[in-house]
C-alpha positions in Angstrom: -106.0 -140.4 -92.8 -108.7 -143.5 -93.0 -111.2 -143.7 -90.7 -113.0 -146.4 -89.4 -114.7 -148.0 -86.5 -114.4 -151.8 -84.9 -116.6 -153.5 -82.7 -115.0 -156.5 -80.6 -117.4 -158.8 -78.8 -117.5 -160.8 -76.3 -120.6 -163.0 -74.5 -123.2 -160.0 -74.1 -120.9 -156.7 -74.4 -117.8 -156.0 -75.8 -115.7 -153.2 -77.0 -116.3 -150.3 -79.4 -112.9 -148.4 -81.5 -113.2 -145.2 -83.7 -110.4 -144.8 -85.4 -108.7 -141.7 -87.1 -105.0 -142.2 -88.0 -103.4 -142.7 -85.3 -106.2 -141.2 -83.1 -108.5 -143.4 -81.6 -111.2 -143.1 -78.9 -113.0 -146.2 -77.4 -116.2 -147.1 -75.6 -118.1 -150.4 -74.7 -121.6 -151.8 -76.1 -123.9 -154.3 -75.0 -126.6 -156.0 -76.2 -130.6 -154.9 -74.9 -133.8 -156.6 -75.1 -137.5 -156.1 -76.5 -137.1 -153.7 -79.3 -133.6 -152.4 -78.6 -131.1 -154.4 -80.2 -127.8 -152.7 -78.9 -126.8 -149.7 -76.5 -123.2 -147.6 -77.4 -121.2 -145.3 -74.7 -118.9 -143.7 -75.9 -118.5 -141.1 -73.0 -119.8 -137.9 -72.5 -118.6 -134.4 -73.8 -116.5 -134.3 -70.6 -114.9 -137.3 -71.1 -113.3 -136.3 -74.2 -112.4 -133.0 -73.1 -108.4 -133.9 -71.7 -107.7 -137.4 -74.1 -109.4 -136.4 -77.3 -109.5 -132.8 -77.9 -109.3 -133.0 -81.5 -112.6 -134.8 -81.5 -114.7 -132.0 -79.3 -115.8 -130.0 -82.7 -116.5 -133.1 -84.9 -117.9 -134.8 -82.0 -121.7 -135.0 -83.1 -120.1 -136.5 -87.2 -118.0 -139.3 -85.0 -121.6 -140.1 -83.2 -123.1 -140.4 -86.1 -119.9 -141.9 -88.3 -120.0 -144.5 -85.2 -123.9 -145.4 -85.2 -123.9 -145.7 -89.2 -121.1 -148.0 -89.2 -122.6 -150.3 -86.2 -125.9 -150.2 -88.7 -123.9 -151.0 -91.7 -121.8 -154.1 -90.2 -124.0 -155.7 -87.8 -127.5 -154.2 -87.7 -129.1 -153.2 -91.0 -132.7 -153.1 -90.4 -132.1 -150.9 -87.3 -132.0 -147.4 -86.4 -130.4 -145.2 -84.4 -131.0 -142.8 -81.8 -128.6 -140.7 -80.3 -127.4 -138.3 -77.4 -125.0 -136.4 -78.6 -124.4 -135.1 -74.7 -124.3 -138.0 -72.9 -122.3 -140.2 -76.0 -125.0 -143.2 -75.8 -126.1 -144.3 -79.1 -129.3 -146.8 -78.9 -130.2 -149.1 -81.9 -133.4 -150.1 -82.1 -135.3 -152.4 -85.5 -136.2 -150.1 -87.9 -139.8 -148.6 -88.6 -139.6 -151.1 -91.7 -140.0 -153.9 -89.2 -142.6 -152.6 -87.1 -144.8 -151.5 -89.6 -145.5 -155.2 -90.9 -147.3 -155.8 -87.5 -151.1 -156.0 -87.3 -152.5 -153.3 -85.0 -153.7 -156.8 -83.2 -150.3 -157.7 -82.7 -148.8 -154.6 -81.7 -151.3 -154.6 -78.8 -150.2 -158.0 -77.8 -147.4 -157.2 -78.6 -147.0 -154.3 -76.3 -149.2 -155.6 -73.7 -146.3 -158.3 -73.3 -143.5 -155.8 -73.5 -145.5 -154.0 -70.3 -145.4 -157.5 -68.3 -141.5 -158.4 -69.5 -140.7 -155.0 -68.4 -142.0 -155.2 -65.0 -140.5 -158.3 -64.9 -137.3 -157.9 -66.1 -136.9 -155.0 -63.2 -137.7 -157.2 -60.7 -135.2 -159.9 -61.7 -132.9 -156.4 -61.8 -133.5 -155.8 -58.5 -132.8 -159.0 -56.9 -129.9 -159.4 -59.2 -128.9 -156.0 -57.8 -129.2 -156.8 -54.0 -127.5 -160.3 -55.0 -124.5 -158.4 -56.6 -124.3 -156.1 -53.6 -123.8 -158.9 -51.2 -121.1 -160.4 -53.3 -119.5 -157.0 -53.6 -119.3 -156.7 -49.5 -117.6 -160.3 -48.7 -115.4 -159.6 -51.6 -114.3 -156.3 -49.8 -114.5 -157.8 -46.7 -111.9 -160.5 -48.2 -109.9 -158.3 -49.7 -109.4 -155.6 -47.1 -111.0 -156.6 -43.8 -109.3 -159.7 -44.0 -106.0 -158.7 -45.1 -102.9 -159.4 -43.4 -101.0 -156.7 -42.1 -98.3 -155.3 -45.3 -95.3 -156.7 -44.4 -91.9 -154.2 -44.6 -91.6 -153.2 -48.3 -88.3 -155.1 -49.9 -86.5 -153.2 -53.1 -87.3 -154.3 -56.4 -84.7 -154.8 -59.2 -81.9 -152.1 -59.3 -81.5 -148.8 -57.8 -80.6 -145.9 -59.8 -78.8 -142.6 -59.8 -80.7 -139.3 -60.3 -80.5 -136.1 -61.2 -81.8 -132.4 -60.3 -81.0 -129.0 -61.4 -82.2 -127.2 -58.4 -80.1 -128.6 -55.4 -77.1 -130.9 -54.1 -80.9 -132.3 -52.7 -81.9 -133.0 -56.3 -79.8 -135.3 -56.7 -80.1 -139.1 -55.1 -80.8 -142.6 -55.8 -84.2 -143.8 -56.6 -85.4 -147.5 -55.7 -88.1 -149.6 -56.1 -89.8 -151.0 -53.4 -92.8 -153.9 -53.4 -95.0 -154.2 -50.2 -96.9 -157.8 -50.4 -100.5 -157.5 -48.9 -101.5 -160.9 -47.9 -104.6 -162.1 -47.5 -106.4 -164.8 -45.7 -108.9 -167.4 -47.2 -111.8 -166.0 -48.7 -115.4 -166.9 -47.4 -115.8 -169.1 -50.1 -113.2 -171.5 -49.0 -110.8 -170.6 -51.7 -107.2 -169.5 -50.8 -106.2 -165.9 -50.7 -104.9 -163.8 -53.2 -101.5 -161.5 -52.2 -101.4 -158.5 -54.3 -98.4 -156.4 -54.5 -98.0 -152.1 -54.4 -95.1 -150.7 -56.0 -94.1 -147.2 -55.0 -90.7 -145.5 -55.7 -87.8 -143.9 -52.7 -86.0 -141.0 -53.5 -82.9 -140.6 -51.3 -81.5 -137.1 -51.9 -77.7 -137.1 -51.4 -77.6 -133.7 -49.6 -80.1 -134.9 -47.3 -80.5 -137.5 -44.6 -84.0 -138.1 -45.1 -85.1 -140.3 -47.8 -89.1 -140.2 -49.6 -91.5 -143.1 -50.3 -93.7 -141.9 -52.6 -96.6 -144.7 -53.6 -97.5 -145.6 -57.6 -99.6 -148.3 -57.9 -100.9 -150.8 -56.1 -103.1 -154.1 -56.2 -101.2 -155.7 -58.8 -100.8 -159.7 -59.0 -97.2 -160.9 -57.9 -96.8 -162.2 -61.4 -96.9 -158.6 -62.8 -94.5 -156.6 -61.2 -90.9 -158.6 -62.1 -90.1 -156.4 -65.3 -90.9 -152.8 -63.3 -88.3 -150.7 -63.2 -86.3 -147.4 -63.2 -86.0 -145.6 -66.4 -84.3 -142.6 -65.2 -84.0 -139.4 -64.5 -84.4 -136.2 -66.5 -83.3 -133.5 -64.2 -86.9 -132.4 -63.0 -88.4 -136.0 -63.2 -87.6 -140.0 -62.2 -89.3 -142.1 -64.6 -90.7 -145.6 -63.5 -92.1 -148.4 -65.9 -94.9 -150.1 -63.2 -97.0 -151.8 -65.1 -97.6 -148.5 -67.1 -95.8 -145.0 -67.1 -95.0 -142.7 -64.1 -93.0 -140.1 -63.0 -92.0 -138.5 -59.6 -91.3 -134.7 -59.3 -88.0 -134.3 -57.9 -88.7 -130.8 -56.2 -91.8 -131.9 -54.5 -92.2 -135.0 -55.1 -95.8 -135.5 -57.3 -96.6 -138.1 -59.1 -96.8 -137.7 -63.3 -98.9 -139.7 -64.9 -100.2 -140.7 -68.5 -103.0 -138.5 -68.0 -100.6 -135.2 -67.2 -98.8 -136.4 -70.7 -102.3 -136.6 -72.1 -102.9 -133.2 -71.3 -100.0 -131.7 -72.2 -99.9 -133.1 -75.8 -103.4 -133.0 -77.1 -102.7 -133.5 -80.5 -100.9 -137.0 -80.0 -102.7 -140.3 -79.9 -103.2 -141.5 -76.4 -101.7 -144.9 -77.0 -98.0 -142.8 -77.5 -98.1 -143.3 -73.7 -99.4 -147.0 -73.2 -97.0 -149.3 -74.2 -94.0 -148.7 -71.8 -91.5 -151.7 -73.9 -90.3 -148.6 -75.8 -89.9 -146.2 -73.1 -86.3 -144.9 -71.8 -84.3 -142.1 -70.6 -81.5 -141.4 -72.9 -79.5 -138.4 -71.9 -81.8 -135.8 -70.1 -84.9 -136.3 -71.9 -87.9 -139.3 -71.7 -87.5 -140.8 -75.4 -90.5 -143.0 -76.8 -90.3 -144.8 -79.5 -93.3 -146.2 -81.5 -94.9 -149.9 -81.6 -93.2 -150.2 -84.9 -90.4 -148.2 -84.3 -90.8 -146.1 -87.4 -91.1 -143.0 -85.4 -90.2 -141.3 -81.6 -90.8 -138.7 -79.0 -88.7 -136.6 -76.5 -90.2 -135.4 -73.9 -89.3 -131.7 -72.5 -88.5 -132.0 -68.9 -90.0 -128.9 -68.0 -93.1 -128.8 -70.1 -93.7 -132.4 -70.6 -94.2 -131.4 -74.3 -93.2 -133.6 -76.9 -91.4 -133.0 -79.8 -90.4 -135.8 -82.7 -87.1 -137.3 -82.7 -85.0 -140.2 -84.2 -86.0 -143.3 -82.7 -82.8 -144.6 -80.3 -82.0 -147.8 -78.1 -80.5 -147.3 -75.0 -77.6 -149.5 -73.9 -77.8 -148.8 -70.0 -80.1 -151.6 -69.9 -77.9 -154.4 -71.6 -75.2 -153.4 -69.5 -74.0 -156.0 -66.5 -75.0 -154.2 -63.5 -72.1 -156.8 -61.6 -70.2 -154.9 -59.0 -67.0 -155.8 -60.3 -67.7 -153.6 -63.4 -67.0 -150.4 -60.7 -63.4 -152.0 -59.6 -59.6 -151.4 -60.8 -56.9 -153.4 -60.3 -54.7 -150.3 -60.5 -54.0 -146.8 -61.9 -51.6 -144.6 -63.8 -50.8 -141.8 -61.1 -47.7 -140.3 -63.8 -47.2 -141.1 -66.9 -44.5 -143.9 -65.9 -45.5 -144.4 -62.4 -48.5 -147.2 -61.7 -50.1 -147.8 -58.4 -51.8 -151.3 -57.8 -53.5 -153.8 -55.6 -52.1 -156.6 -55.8 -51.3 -160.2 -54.2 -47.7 -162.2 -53.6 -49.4 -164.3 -56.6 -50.5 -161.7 -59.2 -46.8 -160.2 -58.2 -45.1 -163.3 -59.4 -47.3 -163.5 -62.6 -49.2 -160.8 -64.5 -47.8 -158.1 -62.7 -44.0 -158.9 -62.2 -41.3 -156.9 -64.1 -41.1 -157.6 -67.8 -45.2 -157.9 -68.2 -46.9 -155.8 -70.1 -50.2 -154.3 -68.9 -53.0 -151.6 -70.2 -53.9 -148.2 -68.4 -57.0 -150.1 -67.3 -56.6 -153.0 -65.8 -59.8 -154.6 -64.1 -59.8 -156.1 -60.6 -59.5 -159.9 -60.4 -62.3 -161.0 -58.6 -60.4 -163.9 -56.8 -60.7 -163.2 -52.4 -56.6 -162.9 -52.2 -54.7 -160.6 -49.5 -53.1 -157.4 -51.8 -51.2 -155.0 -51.1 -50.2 -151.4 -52.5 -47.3 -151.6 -54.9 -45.6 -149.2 -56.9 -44.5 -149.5 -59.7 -41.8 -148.3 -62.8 -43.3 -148.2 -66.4 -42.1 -148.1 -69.7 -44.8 -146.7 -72.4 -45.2 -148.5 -75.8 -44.6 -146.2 -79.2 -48.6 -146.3 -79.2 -48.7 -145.5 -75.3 -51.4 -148.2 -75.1 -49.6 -150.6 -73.4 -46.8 -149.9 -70.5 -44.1 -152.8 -69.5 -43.6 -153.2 -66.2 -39.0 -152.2 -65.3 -39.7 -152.8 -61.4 -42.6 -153.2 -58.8 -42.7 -153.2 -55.2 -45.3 -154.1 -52.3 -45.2 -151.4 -49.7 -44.7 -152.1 -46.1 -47.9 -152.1 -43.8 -51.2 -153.2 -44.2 -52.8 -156.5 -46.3 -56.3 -155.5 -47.6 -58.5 -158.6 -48.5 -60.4 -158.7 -51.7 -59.5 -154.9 -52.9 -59.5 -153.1 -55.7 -60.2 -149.3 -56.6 -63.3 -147.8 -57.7 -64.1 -146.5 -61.1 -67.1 -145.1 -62.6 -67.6 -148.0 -64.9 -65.5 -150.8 -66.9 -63.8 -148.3 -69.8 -62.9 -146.1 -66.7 -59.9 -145.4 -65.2 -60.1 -145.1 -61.1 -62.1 -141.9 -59.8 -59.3 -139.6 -58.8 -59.9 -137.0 -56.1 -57.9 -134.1 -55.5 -56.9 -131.8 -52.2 -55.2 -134.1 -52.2 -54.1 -135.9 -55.4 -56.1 -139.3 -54.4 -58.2 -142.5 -55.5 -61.0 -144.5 -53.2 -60.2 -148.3 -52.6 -62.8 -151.0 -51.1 -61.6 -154.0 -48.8 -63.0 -157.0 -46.9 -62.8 -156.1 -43.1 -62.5 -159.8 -42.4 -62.2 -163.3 -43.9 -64.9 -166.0 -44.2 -68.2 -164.7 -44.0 -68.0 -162.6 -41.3 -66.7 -159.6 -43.9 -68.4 -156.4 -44.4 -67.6 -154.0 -47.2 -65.3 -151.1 -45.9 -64.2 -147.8 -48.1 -61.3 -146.1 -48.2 -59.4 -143.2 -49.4 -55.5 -142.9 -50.4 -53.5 -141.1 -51.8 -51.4 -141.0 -54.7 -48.3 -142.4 -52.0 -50.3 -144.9 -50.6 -51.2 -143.7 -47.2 -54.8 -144.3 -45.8 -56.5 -140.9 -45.6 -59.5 -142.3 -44.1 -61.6 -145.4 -44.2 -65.0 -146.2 -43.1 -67.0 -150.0 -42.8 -70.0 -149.7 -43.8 -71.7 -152.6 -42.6 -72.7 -154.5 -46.2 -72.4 -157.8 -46.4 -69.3 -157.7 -49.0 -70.5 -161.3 -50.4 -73.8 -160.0 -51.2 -73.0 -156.8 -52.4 -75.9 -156.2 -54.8 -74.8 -152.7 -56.7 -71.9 -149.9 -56.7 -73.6 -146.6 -58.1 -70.9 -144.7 -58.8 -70.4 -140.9 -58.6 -68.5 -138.0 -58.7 -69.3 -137.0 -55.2 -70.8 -140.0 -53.4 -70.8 -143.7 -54.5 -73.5 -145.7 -53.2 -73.8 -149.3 -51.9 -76.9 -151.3 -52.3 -76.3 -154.9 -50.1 -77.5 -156.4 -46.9 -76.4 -156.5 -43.4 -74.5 -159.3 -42.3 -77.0 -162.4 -41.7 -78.2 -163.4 -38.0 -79.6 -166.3 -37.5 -83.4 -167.1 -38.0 -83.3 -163.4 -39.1 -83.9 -161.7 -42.9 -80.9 -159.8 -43.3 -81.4 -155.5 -43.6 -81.5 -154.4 -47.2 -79.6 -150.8 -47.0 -78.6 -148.3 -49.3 -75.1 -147.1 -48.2 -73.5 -143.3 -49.5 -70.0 -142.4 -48.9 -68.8 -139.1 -49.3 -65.7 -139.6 -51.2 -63.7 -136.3 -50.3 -64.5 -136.7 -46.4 -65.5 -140.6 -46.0 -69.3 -139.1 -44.6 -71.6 -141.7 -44.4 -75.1 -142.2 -44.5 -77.3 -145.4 -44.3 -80.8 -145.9 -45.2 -83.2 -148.7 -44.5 -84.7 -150.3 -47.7 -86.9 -151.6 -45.2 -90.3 -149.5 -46.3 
C-alpha cells in the first residue's frame, strides 16, 4: 500500500491528506508568523478513535511521516515540533538559520519579536470583538429574523417499505422540504431561504404517520436529486445531500458516523459519495467511485461485507401511474374480463382480434364498461383471439382500468372472493376525483370508495399486496394550494386512510 501525504492551499490555510491505500485521514494547516512558518492539526487521539482506528497504534509514525513530508516538500530549512496528544505539528526555521545571527541581532531581533507580539494580540483582540459582532447580526439574520417555516411539501417520490417486526413495519416513506425564509439582512442584501429535509414514515397498520428530521440548512439549489433509496427490512435509506437511515422500530436516525463505527477497517470515504448508493433486494449496496469494487450492508449489524458491484433498475423505471393499470385480465383460461369503451369494442377489442394476457390500459378519458369475453388460445398460448365479447348491463365507469403491481403484471387478484381492484373517475371535466373499487370475477361491485385525489393530478400508484397507495392532491379551490395526501386502500375491505403531506 503507498503512502503519502498532500497539502492543498489556499490564501493563508488550506488542507492537509495522509494517505494509506484507501485509508486516509485529513486535517487543516495555516500559515504563522515571526519564527513559525506553519501550524498542522490533525486532531487529537480522540478524534481518531471512531473514523481511524487503524491509525491509533501507528499514530505517533503518521505524526512524524506527516511533519517530514511537509519539511521535505515545502519547508526544508525548518523543523518540527510536535504533540503527539493534541495532533498539532508546528514548523519553525531550522537552528541552521538562527545560528547565522549575531548575538546583536538576536537581541534586536527578539526585542522586536516582544513588541510584534504584543501587538499582534491586540490587533487579535479587536479582530476578535469585530468577528463577534458580525457573528450576532448574522444570527440574528439568520434566526431572529426568519420567517415562520411554511407547511413542509413532499419531495420527489414516495416509496414502499418494509419491516420484519409488524403489519406497523411496513409503510410508505416520503420526503418532505420545509423552506425557511428569511428577511433582508442588516446589510441591505436580500435573504437567503434555506431548506430542511426530513423523512415521514406512514406505517400501514397504523393511523399515525412519523416525521422524523435529517438535515437541514441546505441552499434550495441542493436538495432536487435527494431521495428514497429504500428500505432493508430494519432500515429506510435516504440520499440528502449525504447518507441516512431511519430505524423502522423506533425510528432513529443512522448516520455515516454509525457506519463508521461499525466498519473500522473501511476507509471513511466508502460512505461519502452517495451517486453509487442503492437498495437492491434487502440489503444497502455501495459501489465504489470507480466501480471496481462494492459493499452490502447487513441490516442488522450495519456490517459490511464485499460483494459484486450491481445497478439498480428501480430508478430508470417510469414512475407514470399508468404503469399500475390493465385494460383487462384472464379470469379462466378462455374467459377474459375487460374495461372497455363502445370504441375500443368496435376496434382492438371486437371478435376476430387478437390480444395478449396483458393488455395495458389506454390512457384516453372514454366511458367503459365491464365486458366478457370468449377466447381462443394460440398453439404458443401467448396470444388469445377474441370468438365473442359483450358489455354488461349497468354502470359506465369513466377513465378505468384495473390495477397491477407494475407494467409485466397481470391485475392483482384477490380471493374470498375470486376478485380484481378497478379505479374510475367519479365525474367528468375536472371536477373528478380518483375512486377505488373491488369486483369480482362476474363483474359485480363489491365495494368502492372515492378517495378524494384529484384523478388529473394523480402523482403515484404504490402498489401492494395488501394496500395500494395514492400520492395526488385534493381537488383545487380557488386562490387555494391544493392538499398533497397520501391515500391507502385496503384492498380486501376498501379501508381507507388519508394522510396530510402537509408537514
Amino acid at each position: 500500500m503507498s503512502v503519502s501525504v498532500r497539502f492543498s492551499v489556499n490564501g493563508r490555510d488550506g488542507s492537509v491528506q495522509f494517505t494509506d491505500g484507501l485509508r486516509a485521514i485529513t486535517g487543516y494547516f495555516e500559515f504563522g508568523g515571526n519564527d513559525v512558518v506553519a501550524m498542522i492539526g490533525m486532531g487529537t487521539s480522540q478524534d481518531w478513535e471512531r473514523p481511524h482506528p487503524w491509525a491509533m497504534a501507528q499514530r505517533a509514525a503518521i505524526l512524524r511521516f506527516i511533519a517530514d513530508e511537509a519539511i521535505r516538500q515545502h519547508a526544508r530549512n525548518c523543523v518540527a515540533d510536535i504533540d503527539d496528544a493534541r495532533g498539532d505539528i508546528v514548523l519553525r526555521k531550522g537552528a541552521r538559520v538562527l545560528d547565522t545571527m549575531s548575538s546583536s541581532q538576536a537581541a534586536n531581533a527578539e526585542v522586536f519579536a516582544s513588541r510584534y507580539q504584543d501587538l499582534r494580540a491586540k490587533l487579535a483582540g479587536v479582530v476578535a470583538a469585530i468577528a463577534l459582532v458580525l457573528a450576532a447580526l448574522f444570527w440574528i439574520g439568520q434566526r431572529t429574523l426568519s420567517v415562520g417555516r411554511a407547511h413542509g411539501t413532499p419531495l420527489n417520490e414516495s416509496v414502499r417499505y418494509a419491516g420484519k417486526d409488524s403489519m406497523a413495519a411496513v409503510g410508505i416513506a416520503t420526503l418532505i422540504q420545509t423552506i425557511d425564509t428569511h428577511l433582508p439582512r442588516w446589510s441591505g442584501r436580500g435573504g437567503e431561504d434555506t431548506v430542511a429535509i426530513s423523512v415521514v414514515l406512514t406505517p400501514i397498520g397504523d393511523s399515525t404517520s412519523h416525521r422524523i428530521a435529517l438535515v437541514d440548512g441546505l441552499s434550495p439549489n441542493q436538495i432536487g436529486l435527494s431521495r428514497i433509496l429504500g428500505g432493508d427490512g430494519q432500515t429506510v435509506w435516504v440520499d440528502a445531500l449525504g447518507l441516512y437511515g431511519v430505524r423502522v422500530r423506533d425510528n432513529r436516525v443512522v448516520t455515516t458516523d454509525d457506519l463508521r463505527a461499525a466498519n473500522p477497517q473501511l476507509d471513511a470515504a466508502w460512505w461519502d459519495d452517495t451517486r453509487g448508493m442503492d437498495v437492491i433486494g434487502t440489503r444497502l449496496h455501495i459501489v465504489s467511485r470507480d466501480r471496481s469494487a462494492a459493499i452490502n450492508v447487513d441490516p442488522e449489524t450495519l456490517k459490511a461485507t464485499p460483494s459484486t458491484p450491481k445497478s439498480a433498475n428501480a430508478r430508470r423505471l417510469s414512475s407514470a401511474p399508468e404503469r399500475f393499470l390493465a385494460a383487462g385480465l384472464l379470469v379462466a383460461p378462455t374467459r377474459w374480463l375487460g374495461l372497455h369503451s363502445s370504441g375500443e369494442l368496435g376496434d382492438e377489442f371486437r371478435p376476430g382480434r387478437w390480444i395478449r394476457p396483458i393488455e395495458s390500459a389506454d390512457p384516453t378519458r372514454e366511458l367503459r364498461r365491464l365486458c366478457a369475453a370468449s377466447l381462443e388460445a394460440d398453439s404458443s398460448g401467448s396470444r388469445f383471439k377474441i370468438l365473442s365479447i359483450e358489455a354488461q348491463v349497468g354502470d359506465e365507469f369513466l377513465n378505468a382500468a384495473f390495477l397491477r403491481s407494475d407494467e409485466m403484471s397481470s391485475p392483482l387478484r384477490l380471493t374470498d372472493p375470486d376478485s380484481a381492484l378497478m379505479i374510475y373517475t367519479s365525474a367528468p371535466g375536472l371536477a373528478g376525483t380518483l375512486v377505488v373499487a373491488r369486483v369480482d370475477l362476474q363483474g359485480a361491485l363489491l365495494w368502492r370508495i372515492d378517495t378524494g385525489l384529484d384523478r388529473y393530478a394523480l402523482r403515484q400508484i404504490i402498489p401492494g399486496e395488501d394496500v395500494f397507495a395514492f400520492v395526488g392532491t385534493r381537488q383545487a379551490v380557488a386562490g387555494k394550494l391544493s392538499e398533497p395526501l397520501l391515500v391507502l386502500v385496503d384492498n380486501a375491505s376498501g379501508e381507507m386512510k388519508q394522510h396530510s403531506l402537509w408537514r
